[in-house]
matplotlib code that plots the C-alpha trace (Angstrom):
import matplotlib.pyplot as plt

x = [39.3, 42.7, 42.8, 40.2, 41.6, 42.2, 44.9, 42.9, 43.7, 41.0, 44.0, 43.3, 41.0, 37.8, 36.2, 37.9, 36.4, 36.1, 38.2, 37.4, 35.5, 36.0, 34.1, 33.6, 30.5, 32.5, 32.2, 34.7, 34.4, 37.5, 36.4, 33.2, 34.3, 36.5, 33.7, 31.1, 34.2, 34.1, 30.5, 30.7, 31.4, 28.0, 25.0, 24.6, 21.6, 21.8, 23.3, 26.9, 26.5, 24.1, 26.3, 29.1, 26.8, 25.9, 29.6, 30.9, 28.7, 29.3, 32.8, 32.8, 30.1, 29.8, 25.6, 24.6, 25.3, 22.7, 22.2, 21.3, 17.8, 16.9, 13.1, 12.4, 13.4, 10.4, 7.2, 3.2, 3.4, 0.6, -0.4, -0.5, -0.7, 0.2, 2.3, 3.9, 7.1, 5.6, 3.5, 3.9, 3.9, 4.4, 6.0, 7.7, 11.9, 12.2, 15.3, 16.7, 19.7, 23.3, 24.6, 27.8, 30.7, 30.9, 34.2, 33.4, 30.2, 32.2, 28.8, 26.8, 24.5, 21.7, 19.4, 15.9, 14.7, 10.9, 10.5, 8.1, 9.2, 8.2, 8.7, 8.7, 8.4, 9.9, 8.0, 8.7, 11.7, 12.4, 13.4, 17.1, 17.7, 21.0, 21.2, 18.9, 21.2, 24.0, 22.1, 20.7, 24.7, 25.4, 22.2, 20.2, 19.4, 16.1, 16.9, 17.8, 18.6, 17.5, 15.8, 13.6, 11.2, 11.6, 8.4, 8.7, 12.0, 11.6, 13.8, 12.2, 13.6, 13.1, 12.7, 11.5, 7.7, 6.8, 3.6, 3.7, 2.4, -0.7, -2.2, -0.8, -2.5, -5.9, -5.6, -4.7, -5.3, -7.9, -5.5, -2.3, -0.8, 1.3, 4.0, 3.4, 3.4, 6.2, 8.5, 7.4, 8.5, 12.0, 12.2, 11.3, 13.4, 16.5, 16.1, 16.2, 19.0, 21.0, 20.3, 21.7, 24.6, 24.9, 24.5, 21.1, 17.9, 14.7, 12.8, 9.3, 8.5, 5.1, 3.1, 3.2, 7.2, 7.7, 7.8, 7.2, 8.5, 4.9, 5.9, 5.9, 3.8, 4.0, 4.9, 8.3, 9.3, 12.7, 11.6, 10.2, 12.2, 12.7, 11.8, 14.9, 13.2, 13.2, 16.6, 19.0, 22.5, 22.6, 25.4, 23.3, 20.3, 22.7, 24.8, 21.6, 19.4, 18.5, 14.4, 12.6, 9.9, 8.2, 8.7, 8.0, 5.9, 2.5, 1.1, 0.0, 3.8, 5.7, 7.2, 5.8, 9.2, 9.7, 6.3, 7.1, 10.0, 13.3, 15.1, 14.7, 16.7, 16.8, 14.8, 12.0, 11.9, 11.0, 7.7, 7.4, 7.6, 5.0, 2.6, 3.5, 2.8, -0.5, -1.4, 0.0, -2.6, -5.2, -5.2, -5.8, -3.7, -3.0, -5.6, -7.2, -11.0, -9.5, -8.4, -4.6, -4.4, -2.9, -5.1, -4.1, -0.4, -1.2, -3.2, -0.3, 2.5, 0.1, 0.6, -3.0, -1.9, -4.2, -6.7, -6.6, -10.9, -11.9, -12.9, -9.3, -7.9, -8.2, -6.0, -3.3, -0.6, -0.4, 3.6, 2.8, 0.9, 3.3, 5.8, 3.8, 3.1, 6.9, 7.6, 5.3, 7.0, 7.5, 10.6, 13.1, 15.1, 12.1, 12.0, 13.7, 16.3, 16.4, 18.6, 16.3, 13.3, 15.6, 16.8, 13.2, 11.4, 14.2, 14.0, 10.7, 10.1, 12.8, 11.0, 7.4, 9.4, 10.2, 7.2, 8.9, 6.1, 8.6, 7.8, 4.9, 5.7, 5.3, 2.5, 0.5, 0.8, -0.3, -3.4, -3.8, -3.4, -5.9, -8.4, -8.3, -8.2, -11.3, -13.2, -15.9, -17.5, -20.7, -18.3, -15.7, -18.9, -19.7, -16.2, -15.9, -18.8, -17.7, -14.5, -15.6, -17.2, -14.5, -12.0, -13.6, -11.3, -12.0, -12.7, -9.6, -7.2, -4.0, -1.6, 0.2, 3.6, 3.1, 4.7, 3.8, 4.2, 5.7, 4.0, 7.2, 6.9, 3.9, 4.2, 6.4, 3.9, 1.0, 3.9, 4.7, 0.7, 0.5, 3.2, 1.9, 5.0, 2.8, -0.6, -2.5, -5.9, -6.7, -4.5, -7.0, -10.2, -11.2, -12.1, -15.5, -13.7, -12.1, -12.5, -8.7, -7.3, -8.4, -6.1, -7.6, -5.4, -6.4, -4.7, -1.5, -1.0, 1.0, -0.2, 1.8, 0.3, 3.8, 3.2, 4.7]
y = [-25.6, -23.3, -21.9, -21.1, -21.4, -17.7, -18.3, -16.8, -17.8, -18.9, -16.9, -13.5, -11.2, -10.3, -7.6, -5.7, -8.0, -11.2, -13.7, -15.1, -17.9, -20.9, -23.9, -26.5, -25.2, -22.8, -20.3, -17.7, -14.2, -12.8, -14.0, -12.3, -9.0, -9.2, -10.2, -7.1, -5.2, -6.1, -5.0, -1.9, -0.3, -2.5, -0.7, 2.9, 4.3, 7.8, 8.9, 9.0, 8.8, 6.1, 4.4, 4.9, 3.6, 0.9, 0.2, 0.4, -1.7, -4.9, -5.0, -3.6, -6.1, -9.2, -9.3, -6.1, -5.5, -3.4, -4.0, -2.2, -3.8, -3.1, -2.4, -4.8, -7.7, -5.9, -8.1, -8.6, -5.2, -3.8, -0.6, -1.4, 2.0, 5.7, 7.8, 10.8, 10.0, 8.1, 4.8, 1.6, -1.9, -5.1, -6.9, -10.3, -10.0, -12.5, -13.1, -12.4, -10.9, -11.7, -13.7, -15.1, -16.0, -19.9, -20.2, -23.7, -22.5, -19.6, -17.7, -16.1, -17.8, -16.0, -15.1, -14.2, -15.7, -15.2, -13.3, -11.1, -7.8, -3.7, -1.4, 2.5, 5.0, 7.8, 11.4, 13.3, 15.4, 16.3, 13.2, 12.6, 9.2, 9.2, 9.3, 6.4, 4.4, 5.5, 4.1, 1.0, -0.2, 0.2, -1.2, -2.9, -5.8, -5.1, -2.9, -4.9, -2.2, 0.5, 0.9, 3.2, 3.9, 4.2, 6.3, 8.6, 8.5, 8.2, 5.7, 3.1, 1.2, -2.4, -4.0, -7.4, -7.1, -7.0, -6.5, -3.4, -3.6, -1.7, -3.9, -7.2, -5.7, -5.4, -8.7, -10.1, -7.7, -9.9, -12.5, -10.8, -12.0, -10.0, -11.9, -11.1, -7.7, -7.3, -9.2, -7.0, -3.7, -5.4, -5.8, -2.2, -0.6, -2.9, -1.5, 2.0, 1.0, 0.0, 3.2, 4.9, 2.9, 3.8, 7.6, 7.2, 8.9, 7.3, 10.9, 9.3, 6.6, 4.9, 1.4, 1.5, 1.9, -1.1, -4.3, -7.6, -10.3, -12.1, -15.7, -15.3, -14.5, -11.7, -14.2, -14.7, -11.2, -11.0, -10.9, -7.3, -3.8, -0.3, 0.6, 3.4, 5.6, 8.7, 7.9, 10.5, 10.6, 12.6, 15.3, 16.1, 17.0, 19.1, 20.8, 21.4, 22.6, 26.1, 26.9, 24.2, 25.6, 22.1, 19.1, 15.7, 12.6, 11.9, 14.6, 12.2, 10.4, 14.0, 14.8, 18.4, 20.3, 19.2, 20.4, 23.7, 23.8, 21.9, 19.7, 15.8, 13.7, 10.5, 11.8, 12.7, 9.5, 8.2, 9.9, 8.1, 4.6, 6.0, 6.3, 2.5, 1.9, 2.7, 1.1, -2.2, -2.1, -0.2, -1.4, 2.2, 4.8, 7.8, 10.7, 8.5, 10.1, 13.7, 16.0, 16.0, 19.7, 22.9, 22.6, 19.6, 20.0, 23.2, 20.6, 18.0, 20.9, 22.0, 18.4, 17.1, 12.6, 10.0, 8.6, 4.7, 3.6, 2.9, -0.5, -1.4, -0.1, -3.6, -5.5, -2.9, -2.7, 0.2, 0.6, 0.2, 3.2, 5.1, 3.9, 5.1, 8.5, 9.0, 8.6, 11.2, 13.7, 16.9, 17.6, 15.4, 14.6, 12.8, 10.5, 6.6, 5.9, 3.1, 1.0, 1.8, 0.1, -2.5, -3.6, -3.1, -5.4, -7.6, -8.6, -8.5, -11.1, -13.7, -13.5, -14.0, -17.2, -18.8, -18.0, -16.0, -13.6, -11.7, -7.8, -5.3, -5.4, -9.2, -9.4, -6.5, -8.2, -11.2, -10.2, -7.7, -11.0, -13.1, -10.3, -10.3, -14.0, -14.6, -11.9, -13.8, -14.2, -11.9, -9.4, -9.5, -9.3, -6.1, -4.7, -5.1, -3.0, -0.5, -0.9, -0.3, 2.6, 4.1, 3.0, 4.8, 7.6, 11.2, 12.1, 14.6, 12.4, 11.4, 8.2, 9.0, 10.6, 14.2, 17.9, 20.4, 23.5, 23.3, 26.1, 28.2, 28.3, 28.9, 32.1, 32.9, 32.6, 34.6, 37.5, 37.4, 37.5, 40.5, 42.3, 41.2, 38.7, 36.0, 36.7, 33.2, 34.2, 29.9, 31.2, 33.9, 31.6, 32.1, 28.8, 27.8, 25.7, 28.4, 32.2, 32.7, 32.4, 33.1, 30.7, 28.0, 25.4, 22.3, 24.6, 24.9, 21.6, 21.1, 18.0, 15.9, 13.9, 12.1, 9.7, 6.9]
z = [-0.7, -0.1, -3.4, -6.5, -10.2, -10.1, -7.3, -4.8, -1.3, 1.5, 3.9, 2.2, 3.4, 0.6, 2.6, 5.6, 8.5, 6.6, 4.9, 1.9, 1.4, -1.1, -1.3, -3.5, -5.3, -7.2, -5.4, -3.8, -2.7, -4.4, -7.5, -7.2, -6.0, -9.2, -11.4, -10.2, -10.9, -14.6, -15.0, -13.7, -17.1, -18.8, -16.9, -15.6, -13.6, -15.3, -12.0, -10.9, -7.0, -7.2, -9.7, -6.7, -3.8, -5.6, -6.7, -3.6, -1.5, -4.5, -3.6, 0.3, 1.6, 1.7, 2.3, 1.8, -1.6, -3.7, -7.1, -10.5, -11.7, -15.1, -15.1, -17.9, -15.1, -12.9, -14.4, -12.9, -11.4, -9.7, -7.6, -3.8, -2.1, -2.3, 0.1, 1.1, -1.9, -4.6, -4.8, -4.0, -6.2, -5.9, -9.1, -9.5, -10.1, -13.1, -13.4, -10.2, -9.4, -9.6, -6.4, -6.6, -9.3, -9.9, -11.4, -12.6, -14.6, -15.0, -15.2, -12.1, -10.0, -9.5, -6.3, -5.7, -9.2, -9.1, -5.8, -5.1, -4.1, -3.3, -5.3, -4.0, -7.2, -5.7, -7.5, -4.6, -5.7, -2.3, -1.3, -0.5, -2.3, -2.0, 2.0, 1.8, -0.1, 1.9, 5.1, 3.4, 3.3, 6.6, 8.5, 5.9, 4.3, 3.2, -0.3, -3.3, -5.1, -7.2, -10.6, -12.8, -14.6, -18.8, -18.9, -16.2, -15.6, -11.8, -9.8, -8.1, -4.8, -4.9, -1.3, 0.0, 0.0, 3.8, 6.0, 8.5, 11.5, 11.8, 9.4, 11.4, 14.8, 13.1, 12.2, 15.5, 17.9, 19.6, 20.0, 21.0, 24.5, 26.2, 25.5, 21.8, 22.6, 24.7, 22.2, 19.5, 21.5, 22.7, 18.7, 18.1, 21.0, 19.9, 16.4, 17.3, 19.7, 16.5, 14.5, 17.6, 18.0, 14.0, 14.7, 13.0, 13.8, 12.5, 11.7, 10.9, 13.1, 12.9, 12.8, 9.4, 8.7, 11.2, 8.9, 8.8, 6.6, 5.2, 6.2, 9.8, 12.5, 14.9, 17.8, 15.7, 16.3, 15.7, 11.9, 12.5, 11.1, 10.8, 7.3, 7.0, 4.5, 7.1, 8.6, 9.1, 9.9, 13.8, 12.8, 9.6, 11.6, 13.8, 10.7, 8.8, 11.2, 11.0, 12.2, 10.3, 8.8, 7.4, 8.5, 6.7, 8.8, 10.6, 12.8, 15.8, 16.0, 15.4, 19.1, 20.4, 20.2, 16.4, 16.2, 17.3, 15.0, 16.3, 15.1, 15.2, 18.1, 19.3, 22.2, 19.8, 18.4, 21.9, 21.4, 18.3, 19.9, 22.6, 19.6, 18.9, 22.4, 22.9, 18.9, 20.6, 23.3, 21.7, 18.1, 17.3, 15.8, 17.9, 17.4, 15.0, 16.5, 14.9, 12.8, 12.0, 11.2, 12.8, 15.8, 16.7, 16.6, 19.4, 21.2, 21.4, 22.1, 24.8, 26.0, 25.0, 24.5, 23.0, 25.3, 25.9, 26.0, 29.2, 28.6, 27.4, 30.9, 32.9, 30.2, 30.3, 33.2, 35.2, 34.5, 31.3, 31.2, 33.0, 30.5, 27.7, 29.1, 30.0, 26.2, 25.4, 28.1, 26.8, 29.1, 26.5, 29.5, 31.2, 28.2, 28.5, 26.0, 23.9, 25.8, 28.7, 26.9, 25.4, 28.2, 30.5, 27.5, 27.0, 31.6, 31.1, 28.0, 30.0, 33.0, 31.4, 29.2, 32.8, 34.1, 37.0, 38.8, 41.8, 41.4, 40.9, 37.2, 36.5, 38.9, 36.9, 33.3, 34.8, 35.7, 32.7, 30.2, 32.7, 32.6, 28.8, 28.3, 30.8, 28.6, 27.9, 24.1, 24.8, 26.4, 23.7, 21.3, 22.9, 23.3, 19.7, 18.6, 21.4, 19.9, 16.2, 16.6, 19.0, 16.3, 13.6, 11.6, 11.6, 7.5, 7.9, 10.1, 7.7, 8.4, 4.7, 5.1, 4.2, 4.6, 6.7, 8.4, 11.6, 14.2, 13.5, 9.8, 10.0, 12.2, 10.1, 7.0, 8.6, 8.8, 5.2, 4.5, 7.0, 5.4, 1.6, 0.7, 0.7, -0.9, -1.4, -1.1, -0.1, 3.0, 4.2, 4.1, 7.9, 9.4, 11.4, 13.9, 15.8, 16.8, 17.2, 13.4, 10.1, 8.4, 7.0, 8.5, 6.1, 3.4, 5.6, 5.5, 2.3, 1.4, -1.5, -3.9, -4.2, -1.3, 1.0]

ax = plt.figure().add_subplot(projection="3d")
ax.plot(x, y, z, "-o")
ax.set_aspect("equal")
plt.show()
């Protein structure tokens, strides 16, 4: 069709890159715009920039449009997790959401009518909403949009409902080929290759922010994502930074100099996929053996890295583990970018899909995935009790999103105590592990009980 009944042309432009599109269903992207435009004044999230986010991405994109969800149309929810924001639920989206105008129903068609979704109560009052929203409509398609909840008044970001991937690699781990594993790092690399390109930097990078839609495998894993809860623009971490004092994240995945109290750069998040690195080959979480206090962010600015088992080391090539310990360099410069690993993964996945063995690299993984393969059952019997018991968690590790002081702050904290500022006695309880503080370090730690 050339025209709809409004007069709209198939010739005119609906969104700046993108003519609009008519088609005999009844549906036409001028018309909708025009429609969301008419509703505007009918709901209201109690907040007028997220009223204006939301506004503006229903008539300035065509497929990332977010939507306002009223929580009644949120049914069968049910707790799934805590973190360092809020908790997490899953809960059924009844009646969908509004899709497209059909100008011969002249009503909406609607989308997602039943689907199972995530929700993230956010109760974490620190937590900038309102950037998230602002890079969910320029990178994302996995918000829905945004609704809240009548008792506690909290807003709540609806999302698909997705696996992450340190609970995928405990399910397969024994089964994972290298091929597997180096299409899921091109995925990851090419991600944070995006959020460059976007001026984005993804501040809390870990297995468990890396998603994966249920209905596939890992093997399909173009399907994998950044979850862009911790993204931040790059000339806001510039313009805002002035000695960090806490910073928000997972101890074992926080780069050293952010650590000590710098701000977060693309380099540091190369640290952060070193983490994933060694989770990929491993199936264990960095420093999962110890405790994720005070001590051990010294240990890891003092350049102590996670330890791959010695049992693991014939199944892992040795430019691999090079690879892997560049990322965790604590000269920034030293560090690959991510169009280095994109581009290293991406040579590396075509030549193991032709089957093309002609350098030291290819030659390596080969007999790294034959080792593992010819592993016999007894052996991997064997490896896996080694493995369990090497695998086991330390009671005070932490993978839950939390804040805490970085070594700056707190320096800066033991000098209020000295000179009385700052007089919480739970600050002064010496600690049995070391001879060198009496600062009870587990108290530093400013743990949240709103969490992500």
């Amino acid at each position: 069709m050339k025209y709809c009944p409004r007069g709209h042309s198939s010739e005119d432009f609906a969104y700046s890159n993108l003519q609009n599109f008519i088609y005999s269903g009844g549906h036409c992207d001028l018309c909708t715009k025009e429609y969301f435009l008419q509703e505007f004044k009918t709901w209201s999230s109690g907040n007028a920039d997220i009223d204006k986010i939301i506004q503006e991405s229903q008539i300035n994109y065509k497929y990332l449009k977010l939507h306002w969800i009223p929580y009644d149309n949120l049914q069968n929810i049910e707790h799934k997790a805590d973190g360092g924001h809020g908790s997490v639920y899953s809960a059924k989206l009844e009646s969908g959401i509004k899709w497209n105008w059909n100008f011969i129903k002249r009503d909406w068609d609607y989308g997602l009518i039943g689907y199972e979704v995530a929700l993230k109560e956010i109760k974490d009052s620190r937590y900038d909403i309102i950037e998230f929203l602002k890079v969910s409509t320029i990178n994302s398609d996995d918000c829905i949009g945004i609704s809240k909840n009548p008792s506690t008044q909290n807003f709540i970001i609806v999302t698909h409902l997705d696996d992450d991937l340190h609970n995928c690699l405990t399910k397969t781990f024994w089964d994972l080929r290298w091929e597997t594993k180096i299409k899921l790092l091109l995925s990851i690399a090419g991600g944070l290759r995006s959020l460059n390109a976007l001026n984005l930097v993804h501040c809390s990078l870990h297995s468990g922010n890396i998603l994966k839609e249920r209905n596939y495998n890992l093997d399909t894993s173009e399907v994998l994502r950044l979850d862009e809860d911790s993204c931040k623009f790059e000339n806001d971490l510039i313009l805002n930074f002035n000695k960090i004092n806490k910073i928000y994240g997972l101890i074992p995945y926080i780069p050293p100099e952010v650590l000590r109290g710098n701000e977060f750069t693309r380099e540091g998040v190369i640290y952060s996929f070193g983490g994933i690195m060694y989770e990929i080959v491993t199936a264990q979480r960095p420093f999962a053996d110890q405790a994720h206090d005070t001590y051990l962010m010294i240990d890891i600015c003092n350049g102590v890295r996670p330890k791959v088992p010695d049992f693991m080391l014939n199944w892992i090539p040795k430019w691999y583990l090079d690879l892997m310990y560049r990322c965790w360099n604590d000269d920034l410069s030293e560090r690959p970018t991510a169009i280095e690993l994109t581009n290293l993964f991406r040579e590396i996945s075509d030549k193991i899909y032709y089957n093309i063995v002609d350098n030291g690299v290819m030659h390596q993984l080969k007999i790294a995935d034959e080792n593992q393969r010819n592993t016999s059952k007894s052996q991997k019997q064997e490896l896996f009790e080694l493995f369990s018991r090497s695998n086991k968690l330390h009671p005070q590790s932490c993978y839950i999103g939390r804040y805490i002081y970085t070594l700056r702050g707190l320096h800066d904290l033991l000098e209020e105590i000295k000179s009385g500022k700052y007089s919480d006695p739970n600050l002064l309880i010496k600690s049995n592990n070391s001879s060198t503080s009496s600062v009870n370090t587990r108290d530093i730690n400013e743990e949240t009980e709103s969490q992500s």
